[in-house]
N, C-alpha and C positions, 0 to 999 in steps of 0.2 A: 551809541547803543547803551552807555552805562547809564549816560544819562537818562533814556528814557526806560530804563528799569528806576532809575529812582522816583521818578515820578510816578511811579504805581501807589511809591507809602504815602503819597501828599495825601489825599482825599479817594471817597468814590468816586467823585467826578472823572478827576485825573486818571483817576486806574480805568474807566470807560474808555476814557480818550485812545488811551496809551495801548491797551489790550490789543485791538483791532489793528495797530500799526506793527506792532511786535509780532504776531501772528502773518503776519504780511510778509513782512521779511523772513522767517521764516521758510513759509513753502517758498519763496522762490528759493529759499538753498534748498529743498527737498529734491525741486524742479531740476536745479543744475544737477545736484550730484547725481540725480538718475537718467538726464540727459548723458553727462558723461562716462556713466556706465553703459550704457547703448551703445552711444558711440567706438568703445573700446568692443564690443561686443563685434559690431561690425567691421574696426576694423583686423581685431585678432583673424576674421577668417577668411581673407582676402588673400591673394595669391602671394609668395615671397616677391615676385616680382613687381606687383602691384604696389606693394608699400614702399621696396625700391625708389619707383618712380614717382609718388606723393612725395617723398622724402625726399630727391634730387630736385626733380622739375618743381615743384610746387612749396617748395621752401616750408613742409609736415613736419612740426619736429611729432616722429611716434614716441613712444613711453616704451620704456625695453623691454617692458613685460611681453608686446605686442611683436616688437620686431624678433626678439631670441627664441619666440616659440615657431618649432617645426612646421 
């Protein structure tokens, strides 16, 4: 990644090149962190029980945020 911010200072050329990849990368972290905000969204309101057994049977590790609220 460092590297391809330095190659923005080379030329226009490169900073064309470069722009459209950097942007790229990017929204997919946009993509992830608001996938796993959802995620946490659904699984926060899931039954005590229910995470329970994600958590035992299904080898879930949850985030304690999720599992410690009532």
């Amino acid at each position: 990644k460092e590297t391809l911010y330095s190659c923005l200072l080379v030329n226009k050329r490169w900073c064309l090149l470069v722009v459209p990849i950097l942007w790229e990368k990017h929204t997919r972290y946009i993509y992830h962190e608001a996938e796993k905000k959802f995620h946490n969204i659904i699984l926060s309101s899931l039954s005590s029980s229910s995470k329970q057994f994600l958590g035992d049977s299904n080898n879930i590790k949850l985030p304690s945020t999720i599992i410690s609220k009532p």
